[in-house]
C-alpha positions as CSV (number, residue, x, y, z in Angstrom):
1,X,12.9,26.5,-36.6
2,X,14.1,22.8,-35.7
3,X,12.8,20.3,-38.3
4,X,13.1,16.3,-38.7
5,X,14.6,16.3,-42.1
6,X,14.2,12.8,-44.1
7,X,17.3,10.9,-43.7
8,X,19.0,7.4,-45.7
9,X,16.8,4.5,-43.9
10,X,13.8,6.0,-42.4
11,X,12.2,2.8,-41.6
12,X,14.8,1.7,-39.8
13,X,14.6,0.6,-36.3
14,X,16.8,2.6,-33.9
15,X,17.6,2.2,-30.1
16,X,17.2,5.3,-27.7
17,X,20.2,8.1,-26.5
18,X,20.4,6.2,-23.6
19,X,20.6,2.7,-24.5
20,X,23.3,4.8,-26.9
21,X,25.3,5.7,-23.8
22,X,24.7,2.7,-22.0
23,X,26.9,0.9,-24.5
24,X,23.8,-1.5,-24.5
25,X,22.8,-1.7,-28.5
26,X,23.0,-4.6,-30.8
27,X,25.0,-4.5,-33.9
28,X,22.0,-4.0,-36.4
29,X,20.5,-1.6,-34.5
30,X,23.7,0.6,-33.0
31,X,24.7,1.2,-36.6
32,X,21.2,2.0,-37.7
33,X,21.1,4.4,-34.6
34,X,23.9,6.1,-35.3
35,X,23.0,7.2,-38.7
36,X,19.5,8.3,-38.0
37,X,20.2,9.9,-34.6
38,X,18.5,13.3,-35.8
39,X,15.3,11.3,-35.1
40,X,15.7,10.8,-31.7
41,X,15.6,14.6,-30.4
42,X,15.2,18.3,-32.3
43,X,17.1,19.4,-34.7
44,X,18.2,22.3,-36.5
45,X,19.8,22.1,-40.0
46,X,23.1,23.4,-40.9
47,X,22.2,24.4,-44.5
48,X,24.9,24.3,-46.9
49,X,25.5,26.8,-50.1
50,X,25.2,26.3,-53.9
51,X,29.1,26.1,-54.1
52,X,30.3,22.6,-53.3
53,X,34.2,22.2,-53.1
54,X,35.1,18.8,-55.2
55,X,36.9,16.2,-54.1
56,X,38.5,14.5,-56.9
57,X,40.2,11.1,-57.0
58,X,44.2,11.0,-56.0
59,X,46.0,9.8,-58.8
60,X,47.7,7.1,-56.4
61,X,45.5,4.9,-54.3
62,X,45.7,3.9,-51.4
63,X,45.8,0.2,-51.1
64,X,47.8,-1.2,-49.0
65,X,48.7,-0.4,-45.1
66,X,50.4,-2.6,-43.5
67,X,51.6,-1.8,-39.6
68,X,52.4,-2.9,-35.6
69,X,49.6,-1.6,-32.8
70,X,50.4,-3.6,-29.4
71,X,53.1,-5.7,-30.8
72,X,51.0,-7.2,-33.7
73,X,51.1,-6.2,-36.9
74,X,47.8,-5.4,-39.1
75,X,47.0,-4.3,-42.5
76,X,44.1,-2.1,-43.8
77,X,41.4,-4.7,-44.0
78,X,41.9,-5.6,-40.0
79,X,41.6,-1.7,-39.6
80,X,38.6,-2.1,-40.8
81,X,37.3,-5.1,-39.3
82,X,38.2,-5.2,-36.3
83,X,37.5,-1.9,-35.4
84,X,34.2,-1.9,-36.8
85,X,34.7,0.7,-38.9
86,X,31.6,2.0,-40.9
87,X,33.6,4.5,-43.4
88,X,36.5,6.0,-44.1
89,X,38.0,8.5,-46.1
90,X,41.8,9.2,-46.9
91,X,42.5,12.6,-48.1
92,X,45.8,13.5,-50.2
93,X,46.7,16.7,-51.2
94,X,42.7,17.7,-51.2
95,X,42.1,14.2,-53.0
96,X,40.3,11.4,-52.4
97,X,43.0,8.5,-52.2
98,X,40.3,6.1,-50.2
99,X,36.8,6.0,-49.7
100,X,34.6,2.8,-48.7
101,X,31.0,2.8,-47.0
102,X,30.2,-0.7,-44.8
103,X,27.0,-1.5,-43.0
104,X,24.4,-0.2,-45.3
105,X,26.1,3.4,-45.5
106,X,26.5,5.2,-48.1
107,X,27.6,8.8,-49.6
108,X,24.4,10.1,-48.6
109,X,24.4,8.7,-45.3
110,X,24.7,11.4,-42.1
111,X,26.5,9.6,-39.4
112,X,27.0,11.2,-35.7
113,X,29.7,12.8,-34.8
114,X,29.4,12.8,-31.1
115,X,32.8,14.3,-30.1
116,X,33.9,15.7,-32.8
117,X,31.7,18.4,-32.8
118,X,33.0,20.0,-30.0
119,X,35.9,20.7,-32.7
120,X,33.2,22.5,-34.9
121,X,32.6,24.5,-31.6
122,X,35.6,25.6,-30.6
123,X,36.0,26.7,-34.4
124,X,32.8,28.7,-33.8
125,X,34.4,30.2,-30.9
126,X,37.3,31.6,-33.1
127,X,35.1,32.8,-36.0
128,X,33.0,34.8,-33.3
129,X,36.7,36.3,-32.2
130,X,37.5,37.0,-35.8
131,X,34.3,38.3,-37.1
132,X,35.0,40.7,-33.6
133,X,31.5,39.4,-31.8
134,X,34.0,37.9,-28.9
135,X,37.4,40.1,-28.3
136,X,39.6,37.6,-26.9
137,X,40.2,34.1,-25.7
138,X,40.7,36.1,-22.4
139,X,37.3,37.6,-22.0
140,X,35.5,35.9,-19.0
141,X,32.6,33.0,-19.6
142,X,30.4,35.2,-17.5
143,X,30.5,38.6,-19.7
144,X,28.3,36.5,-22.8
145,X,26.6,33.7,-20.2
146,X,24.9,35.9,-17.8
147,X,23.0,33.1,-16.0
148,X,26.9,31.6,-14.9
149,X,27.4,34.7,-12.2
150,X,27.7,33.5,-9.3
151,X,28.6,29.9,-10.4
152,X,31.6,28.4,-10.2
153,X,32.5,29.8,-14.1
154,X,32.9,33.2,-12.2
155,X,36.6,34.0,-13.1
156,X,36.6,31.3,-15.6
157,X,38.0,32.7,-18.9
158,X,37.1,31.8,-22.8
159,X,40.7,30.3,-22.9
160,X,40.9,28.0,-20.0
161,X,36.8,26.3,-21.2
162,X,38.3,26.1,-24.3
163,X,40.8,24.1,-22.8
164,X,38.9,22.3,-20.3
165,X,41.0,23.7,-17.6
166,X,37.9,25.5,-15.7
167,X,38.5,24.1,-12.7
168,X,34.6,23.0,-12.6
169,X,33.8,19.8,-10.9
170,X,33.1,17.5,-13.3
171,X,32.6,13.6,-13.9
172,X,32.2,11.8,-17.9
173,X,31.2,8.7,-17.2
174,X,28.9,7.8,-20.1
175,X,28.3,4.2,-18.4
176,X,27.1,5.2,-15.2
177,X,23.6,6.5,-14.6
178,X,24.6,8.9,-11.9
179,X,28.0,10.7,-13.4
180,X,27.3,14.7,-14.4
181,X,27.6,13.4,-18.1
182,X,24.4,11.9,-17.9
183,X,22.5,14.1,-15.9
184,X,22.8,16.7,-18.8
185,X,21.6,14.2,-21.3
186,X,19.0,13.5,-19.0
187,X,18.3,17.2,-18.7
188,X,18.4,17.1,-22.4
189,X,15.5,14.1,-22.7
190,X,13.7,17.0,-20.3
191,X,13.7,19.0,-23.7
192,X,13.5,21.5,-20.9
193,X,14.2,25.3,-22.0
194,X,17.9,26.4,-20.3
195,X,17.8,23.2,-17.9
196,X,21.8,22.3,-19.1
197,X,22.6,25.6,-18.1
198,X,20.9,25.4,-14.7
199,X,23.0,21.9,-14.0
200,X,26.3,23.9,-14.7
201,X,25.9,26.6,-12.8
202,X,25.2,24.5,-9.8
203,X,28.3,22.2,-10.2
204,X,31.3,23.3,-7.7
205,X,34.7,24.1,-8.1
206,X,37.7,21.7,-8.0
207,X,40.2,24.0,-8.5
208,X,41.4,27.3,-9.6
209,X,40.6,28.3,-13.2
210,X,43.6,27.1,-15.4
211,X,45.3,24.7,-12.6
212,X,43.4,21.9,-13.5
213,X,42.4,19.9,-16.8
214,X,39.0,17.5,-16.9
215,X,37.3,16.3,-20.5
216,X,34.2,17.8,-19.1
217,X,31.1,17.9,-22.3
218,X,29.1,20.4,-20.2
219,X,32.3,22.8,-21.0
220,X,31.5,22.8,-24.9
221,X,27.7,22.9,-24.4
222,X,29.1,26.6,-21.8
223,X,31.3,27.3,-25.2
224,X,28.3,26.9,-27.5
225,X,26.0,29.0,-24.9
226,X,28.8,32.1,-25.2
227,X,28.9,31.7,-29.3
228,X,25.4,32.0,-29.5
229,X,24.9,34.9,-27.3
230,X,27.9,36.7,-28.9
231,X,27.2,36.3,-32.3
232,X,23.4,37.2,-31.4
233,X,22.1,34.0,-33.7
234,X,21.4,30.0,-33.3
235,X,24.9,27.8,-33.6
236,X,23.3,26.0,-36.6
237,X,22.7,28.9,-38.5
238,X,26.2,30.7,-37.4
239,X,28.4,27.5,-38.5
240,X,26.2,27.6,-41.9
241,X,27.1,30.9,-42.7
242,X,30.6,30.9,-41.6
243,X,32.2,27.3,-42.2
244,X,29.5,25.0,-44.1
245,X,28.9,27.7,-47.2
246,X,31.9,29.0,-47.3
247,X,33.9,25.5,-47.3
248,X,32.1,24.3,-49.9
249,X,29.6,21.6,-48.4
250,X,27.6,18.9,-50.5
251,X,25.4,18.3,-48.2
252,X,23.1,19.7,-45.3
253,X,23.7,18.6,-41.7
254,X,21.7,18.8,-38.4
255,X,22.6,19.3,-34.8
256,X,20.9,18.5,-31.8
257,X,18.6,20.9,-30.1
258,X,18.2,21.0,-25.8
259,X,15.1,21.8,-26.5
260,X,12.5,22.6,-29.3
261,X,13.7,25.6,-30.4
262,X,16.6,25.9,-28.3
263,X,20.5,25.9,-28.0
264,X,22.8,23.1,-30.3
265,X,23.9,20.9,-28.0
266,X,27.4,21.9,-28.5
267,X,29.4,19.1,-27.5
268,X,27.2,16.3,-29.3
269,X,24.6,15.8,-31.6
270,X,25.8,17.0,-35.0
271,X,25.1,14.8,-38.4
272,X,26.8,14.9,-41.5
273,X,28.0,13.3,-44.4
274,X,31.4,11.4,-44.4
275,X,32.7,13.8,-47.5
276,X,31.5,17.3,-45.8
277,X,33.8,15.7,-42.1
278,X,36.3,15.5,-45.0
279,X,36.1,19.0,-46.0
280,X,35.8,20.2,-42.2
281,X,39.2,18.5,-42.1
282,X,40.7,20.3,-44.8
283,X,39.5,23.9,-43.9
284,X,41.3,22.9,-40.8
285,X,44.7,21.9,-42.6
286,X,44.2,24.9,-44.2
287,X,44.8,26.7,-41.0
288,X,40.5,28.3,-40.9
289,X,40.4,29.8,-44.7
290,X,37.7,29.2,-46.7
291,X,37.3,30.6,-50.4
292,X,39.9,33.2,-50.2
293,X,38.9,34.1,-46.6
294,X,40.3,34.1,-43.7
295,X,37.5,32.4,-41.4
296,X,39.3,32.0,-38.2
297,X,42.1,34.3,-36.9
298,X,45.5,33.8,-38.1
299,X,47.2,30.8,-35.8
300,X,43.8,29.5,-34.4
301,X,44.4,26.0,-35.5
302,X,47.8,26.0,-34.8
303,X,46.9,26.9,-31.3
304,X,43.9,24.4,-31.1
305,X,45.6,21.6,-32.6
306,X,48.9,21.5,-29.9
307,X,49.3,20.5,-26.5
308,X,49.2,22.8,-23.4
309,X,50.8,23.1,-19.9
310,X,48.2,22.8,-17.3
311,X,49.0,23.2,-13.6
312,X,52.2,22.6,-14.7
313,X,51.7,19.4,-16.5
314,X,51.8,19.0,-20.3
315,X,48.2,18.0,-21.7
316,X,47.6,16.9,-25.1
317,X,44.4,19.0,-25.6
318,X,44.3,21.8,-27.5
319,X,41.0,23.9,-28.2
320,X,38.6,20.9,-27.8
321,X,40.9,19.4,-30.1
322,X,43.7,16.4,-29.8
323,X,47.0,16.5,-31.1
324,X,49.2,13.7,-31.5
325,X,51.9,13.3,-29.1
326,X,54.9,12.6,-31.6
327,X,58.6,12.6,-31.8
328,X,60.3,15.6,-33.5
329,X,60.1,13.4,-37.4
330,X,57.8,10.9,-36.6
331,X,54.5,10.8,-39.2
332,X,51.8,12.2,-36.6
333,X,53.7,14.9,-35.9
334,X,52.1,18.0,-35.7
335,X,48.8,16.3,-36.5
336,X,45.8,16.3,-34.2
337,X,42.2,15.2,-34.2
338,X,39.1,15.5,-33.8
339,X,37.6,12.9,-31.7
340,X,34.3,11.0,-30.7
341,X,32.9,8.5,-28.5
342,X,32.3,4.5,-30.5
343,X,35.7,5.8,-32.8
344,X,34.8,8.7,-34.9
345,X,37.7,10.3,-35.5
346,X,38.9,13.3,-38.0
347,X,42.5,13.1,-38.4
348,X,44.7,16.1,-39.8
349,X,48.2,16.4,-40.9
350,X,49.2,19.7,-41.9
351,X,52.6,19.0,-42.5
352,X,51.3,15.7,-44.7
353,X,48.4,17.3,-46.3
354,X,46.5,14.3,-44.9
355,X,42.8,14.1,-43.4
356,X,41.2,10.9,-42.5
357,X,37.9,10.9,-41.5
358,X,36.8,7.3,-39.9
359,X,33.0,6.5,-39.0
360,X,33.0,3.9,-35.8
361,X,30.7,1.5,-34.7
362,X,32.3,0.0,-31.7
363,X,30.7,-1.6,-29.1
364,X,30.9,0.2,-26.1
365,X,31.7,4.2,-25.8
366,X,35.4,3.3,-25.0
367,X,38.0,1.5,-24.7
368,X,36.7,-1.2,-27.1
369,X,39.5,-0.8,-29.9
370,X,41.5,-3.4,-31.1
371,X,44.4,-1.6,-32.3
372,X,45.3,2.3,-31.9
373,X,44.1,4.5,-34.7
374,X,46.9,6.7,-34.3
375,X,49.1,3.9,-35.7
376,X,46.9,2.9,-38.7
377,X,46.8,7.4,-39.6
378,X,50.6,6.8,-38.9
379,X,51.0,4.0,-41.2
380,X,48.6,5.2,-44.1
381,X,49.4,8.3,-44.3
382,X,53.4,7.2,-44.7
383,X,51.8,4.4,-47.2
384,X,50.9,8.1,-49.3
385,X,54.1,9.9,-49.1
């Protein structure tokens, strides 16, 4: 069942998905967008469980961040500012060091993900593997995705979609009307039964699976397609039995539906609160266990959180994850994110015991940020050491 849950500011006015992608909202109304975007298609709720894991507060604060982006040099207050963030949280050690809400958010308040959901999906992708629904990252696409035969997914293994290295055609652009990115949200408007799937068999092929490496959101909805037939039950109810319960989540979330009824769009489209990102985080750092168990397979975020070789070429992209390219000793290494469109970011440092969750509001999908987050996670989470 797909429901439209009440959510923080239900009389507020909010723009459409594509004025969203379009880059085309005003301040007011982007922000009050973002954090009702389970109103503007089906959703399905990702219930959590009567356990919730607390966050406490870090004996030391953090305060004061002071550090150089581009040649200048900022502190935590221009972080904020000027790259309109809308909330942040700091993680120490499984405590709360920073929190702050802006813009009318609060703790309540379910902000978008975009991107970083496709880190949530590739996680589903290793629970399937360890709950033994999917045997290996080698199997082939086309063995759980029967409608891809024939496509040019033929051949195209678990791993390499994982990766983005399909070798599928494909183009991003959010901005432009006519790019593969937005003719599956357009064929998600259609609230069309299996019409994302019929777009991605019919893209070509621009090179051998594995040779090739494209950011490509049509590969996660593929991933979330191949979860859901595997594990023989909807994404939203999956990721709630596996992840949300068992982590210990306050709060419920809800993820975008192609259509009424249908497939999570895996790749966008999930809603949560800024705490529960937090704890996604630390089962992450935690390397996928959960309450004692051992949710995904031993070395699964390792794997998804480092870079790859691609055709040959090194690529920081993991399993629909980003790590942090980083000299051996220097703060991010061995850190890696995930990542959204507008700045949402969910930043994890193993080796730190760090997670920063960051809630953007920036004004166009990309390229719009004043200074690089990886040098404000850099800088605060040395300011914690």
């Amino acid at each position: 069942m797909f429901t439209h849950p009440a959510t923080v500011g239900a009389a507020e006015n909010i723009g459409t998905v594509t004025q969203v992608y379009n880059g085309s909202l005003s301040s007011d109304i982007q922000v009050n967008t973002f954090r009702n975007i389970d109103k503007l298609f089906p959703v399905r709720v990702v219930k959590h469980g009567a356990n919730v894991l607390p966050l406490p507060a870090a004996a030391r604060q953090l305060t004061r961040v002071e550090f150089s982006s581009g040649g200048k040099s900022y502190d935590l207050i221009d972080y904020m500012a000027l790259n309109r963030v809308t909330a942040m949280l700091v993680l120490k050690d499984g405590k709360i060091a920073y929190e702050d809400y802006e813009m009318g958010n609060s703790e309540k308040t379910r902000w978008m993900s975009m991107s970083m959901v496709k880190s949530i999906t590739s996680s589903l992708m290793g629970a399937a593997i360890q709950d033994g629904y999917i045997k290996s990252v080698d199997d082939p696409v086309t063995r759980y995705v029967a409608k891809l035969k024939g496509s040019a997914y033929d051949g195209v293994s678990i791993r390499y979609l994982l990766q983005m290295a399909s070798g599928v055609k494909w183009d991003e652009t959010y901005t432009n009307p006519l790019s593969d990115r937005r003719r599956m949200l357009n064929a998600q408007i259609a609230q069309r039964p299996g019409a994302i799937l019929d777009l991605m068999a019919k893209l070509p092929r621009a090179g051998a699976p594995g040779t090739l490496w494209n950011y490509s959101t049509g590969e996660t909805f593929v991933a979330g397609a191949v979860v859901r037939s595997a594990v023989g039950r909807p994404l939203a109810e999956y990721l709630s039995e596996r992840i949300w319960t068992k982590v210990g989540m306050e709060s419920d979330a809800t993820w975008w539906l192609e259509s009424p009824d249908g497939l999570e769009i895996g790749g966008s489209g999930l809603s949560a609160t800024l705490r529960d990102y937090g704890r996604f985080g630390l089962f992450l750092m935690n390397g996928g266990v959960a309450g004692g168990e051992q949710i995904l397979p031993e070395g699964w975020v390792r794997d998804a959180g480092s870079s790859k070789i691609i055709g040959g070429k090194a690529v920081d992209y993991g399993y629909m994850m980003w790590p942090f390219s980083a000299n051996p000793g220097a703060v991010n290494q061995g850190a890696f994110q995930a990542l959204g469109i507008y700045g949402q970011h969910i930043y994890v440092n193993p080796r730190e015991q760090v997670v920063i969750v960051v809630w953007g509001a920036l004004p166009k999908p990309t390229g719009k940020e004043v200074m690089a987050d990886a040098d404000f996670f850099a800088a605060a989470t040395a300011a914690l050491r």
